[in-house]
N, C-alpha and C positions, 0 to 999 in steps of 0.2 A: 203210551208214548205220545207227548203233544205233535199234534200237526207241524210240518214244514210251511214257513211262509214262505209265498211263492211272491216274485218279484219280477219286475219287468229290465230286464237286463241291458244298462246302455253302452255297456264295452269302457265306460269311462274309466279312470283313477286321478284321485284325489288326494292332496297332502293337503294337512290340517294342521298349522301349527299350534301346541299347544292345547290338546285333543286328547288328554287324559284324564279329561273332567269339565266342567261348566260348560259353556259355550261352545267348544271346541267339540266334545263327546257329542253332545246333543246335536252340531253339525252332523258327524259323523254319523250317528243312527239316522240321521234323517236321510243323506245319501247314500247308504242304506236302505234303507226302504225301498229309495226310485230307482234301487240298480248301481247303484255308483262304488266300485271300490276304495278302498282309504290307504295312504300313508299316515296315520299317525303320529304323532310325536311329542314324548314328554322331556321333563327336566329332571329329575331323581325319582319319581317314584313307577319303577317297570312295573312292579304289580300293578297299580292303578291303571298302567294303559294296556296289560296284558288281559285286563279284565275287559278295557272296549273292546281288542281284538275280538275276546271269543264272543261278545254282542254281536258284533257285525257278523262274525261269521255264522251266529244260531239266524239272523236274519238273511241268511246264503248265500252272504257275499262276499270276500276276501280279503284282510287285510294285511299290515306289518306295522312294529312298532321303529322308531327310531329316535334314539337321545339326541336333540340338540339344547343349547342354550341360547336361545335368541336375540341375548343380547352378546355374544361372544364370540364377536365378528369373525376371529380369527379360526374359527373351528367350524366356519360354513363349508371349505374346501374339503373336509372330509366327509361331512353331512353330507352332501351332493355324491359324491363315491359312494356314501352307504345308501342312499337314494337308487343309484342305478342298478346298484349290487340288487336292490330288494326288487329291483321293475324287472329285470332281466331272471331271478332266481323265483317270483312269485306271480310273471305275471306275462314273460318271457318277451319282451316288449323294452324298449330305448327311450320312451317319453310317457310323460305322465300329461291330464288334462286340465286339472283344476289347483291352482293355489289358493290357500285361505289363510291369512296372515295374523290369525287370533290371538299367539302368545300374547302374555300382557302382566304389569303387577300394578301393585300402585302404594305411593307412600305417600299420605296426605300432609300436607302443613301450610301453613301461609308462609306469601312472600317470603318475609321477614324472616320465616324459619327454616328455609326451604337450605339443606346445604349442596354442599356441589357434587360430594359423592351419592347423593339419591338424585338430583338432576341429570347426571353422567347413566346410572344402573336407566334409569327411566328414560331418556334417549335413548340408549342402545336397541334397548327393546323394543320401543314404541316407534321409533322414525328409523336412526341407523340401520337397525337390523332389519327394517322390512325392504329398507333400501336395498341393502349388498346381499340379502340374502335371496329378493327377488330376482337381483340382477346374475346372482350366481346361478340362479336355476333357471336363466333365459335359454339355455341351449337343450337342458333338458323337457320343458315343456314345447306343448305339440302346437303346430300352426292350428289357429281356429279356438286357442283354449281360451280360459278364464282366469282373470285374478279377482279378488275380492279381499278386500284391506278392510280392516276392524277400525273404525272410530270411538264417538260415544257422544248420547244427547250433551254430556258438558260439552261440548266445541261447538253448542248452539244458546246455550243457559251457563249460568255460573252456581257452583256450589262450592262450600265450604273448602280448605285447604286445595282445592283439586287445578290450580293456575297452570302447573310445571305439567304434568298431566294431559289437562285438557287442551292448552298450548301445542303440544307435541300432537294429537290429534287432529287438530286443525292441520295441522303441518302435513298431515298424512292425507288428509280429505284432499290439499293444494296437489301434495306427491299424485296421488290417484288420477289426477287428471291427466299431469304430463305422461303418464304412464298409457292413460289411454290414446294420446296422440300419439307417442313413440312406437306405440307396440301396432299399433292399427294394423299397418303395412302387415304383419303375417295374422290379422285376422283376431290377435286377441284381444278382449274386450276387459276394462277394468272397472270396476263400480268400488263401492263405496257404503258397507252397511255400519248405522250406528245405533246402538242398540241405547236402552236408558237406565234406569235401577235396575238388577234384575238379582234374585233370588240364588245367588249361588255364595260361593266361599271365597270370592274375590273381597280383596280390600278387608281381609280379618272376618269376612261375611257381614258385613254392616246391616245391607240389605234384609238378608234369608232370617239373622237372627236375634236381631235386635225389637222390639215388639213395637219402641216409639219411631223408630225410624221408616219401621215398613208402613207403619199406618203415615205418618208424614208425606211419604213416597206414593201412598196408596191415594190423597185428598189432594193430591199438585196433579195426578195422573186423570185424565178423561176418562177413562177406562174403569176407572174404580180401582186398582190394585198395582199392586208391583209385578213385575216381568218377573216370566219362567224361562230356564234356559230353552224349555221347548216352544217358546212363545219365536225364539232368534234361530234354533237350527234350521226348522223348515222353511223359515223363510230366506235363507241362503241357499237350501236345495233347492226352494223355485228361479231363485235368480239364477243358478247355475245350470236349470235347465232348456230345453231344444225353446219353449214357448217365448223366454228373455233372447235368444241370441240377439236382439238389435237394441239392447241396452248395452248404453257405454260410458263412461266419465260422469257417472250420478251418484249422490250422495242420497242414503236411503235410511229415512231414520225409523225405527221400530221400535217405538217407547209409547206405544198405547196411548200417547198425546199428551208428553210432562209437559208443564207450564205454558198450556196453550196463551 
């Protein structure tokens, strides 16, 4: 029988949007490790996040799954009800601590090709939805908590088709701020992480599986290489820990140094 890891336990909970894989799981397990329990949340696939549940939980720590669609504004009032449902039936408690705003897609094109139905799917999820879905779960999160909104190194560099994309980014790095002047007053703090290439299934997996593109990715990076999602979860577990509390309205890029 493998050993129990033993874990230093901070009373927290955490929802992770979009946390049934890449960045979002790799959050996960990392808050996890420091103690932190999770909300979860995928888009269709329950296996795939019932699979993080039982990681977190071989790591001893608690979680639940829950379907939303993040860009499907109108289906956040039931999310928040399955929210409270999961705090009160797993955890027996009114408020959660942590938001992390990870869901994300992306459909690259230029200008030129860009149509209004992939601009529309790509707001929703990228700006809209972090909007109202934030503001939906202001009564459920606890005085003193945390947010942290997903960007990406394009809202500081330009790549290929990614304008409508990395646009909406920016947009959310600007959101993050007002967010953190607004929110102060009950203590919560909102930063701003933007991670660079990284080695997952996003974007058709360009990054993880294409051999010219990684090495391309790997000779713009300082670093030598392309980004792992374990490269971005820990370091959202240290922003969300007791050592950051006096960080606020910062934009925090983790891309091993593209196109210094």
């Amino acid at each position: 029988m493998s050993e129990q890891i033993q874990v230093k336990a901070t009373g927290k909970v955490a929802i992770i949007t979009g946390s049934s894989r890449g960045l979002g799981r790799a959050t996960a397990l990392a808050l996890a490790a420091a103690g932190t329990d999770s909300i979860i949340t995928y888009h269709s696939n329950q296996a795939q996040a019932d699979s993080v549940v039982a990681e977190i939980r071989a790591l001893g720590r608690n979680a639940a799954a829950i379907q939303l669609d993040a860009g499907n504004i109108a289906s956040f009032g039931t999310f928040v009800t399955e929210v409270q449902d999961a705090l009160r039936r797993e955890w027996s408690r009114e408020h959660f601590d942590f938001l992390v705003n990870n869901a994300g897609t992306f459909h690259p094109a230029p200008i030129g090709q860009v149509t209004e139905t992939d601009f529309d799917q790509l707001c929703n999820i990228h700006f809209k939805g972090v909007l109202f879905l934030t503001q939906q779960l202001l009564p459920v999160i606890a005085d003193g908590g945390r947010v942290v909104n997903l960007s990406s190194g394009l809202a500081r560099f330009t790549g290929p088709g990614s304008a409508v994309y990395a646009s909406l980014k920016g947009a959310v790095e600007v959101l993050t701020r007002y967010m953190a002047k607004e929110l102060s007053s009950r203590g919560i703090t909102v930063n701003v992480v933007a991670p660079g290439a990284i080695e997952t299934d996003f974007g058709g997996g360009l990054v993880r599986d294409n051999p010219q593109f990684n090495k391309a990715v790997a000779a713009s990076t300082a670093l030598g290489r392309a980004g792992l999602p374990e490269d971005i979860g820990p370091m959202i577990a240290a922003l969300l820990s007791d050592a950051n509390r006096w960080v606020t309205a910062q934009r925090i890029e983790v891309s091993g140094g593209m196109y210094l």
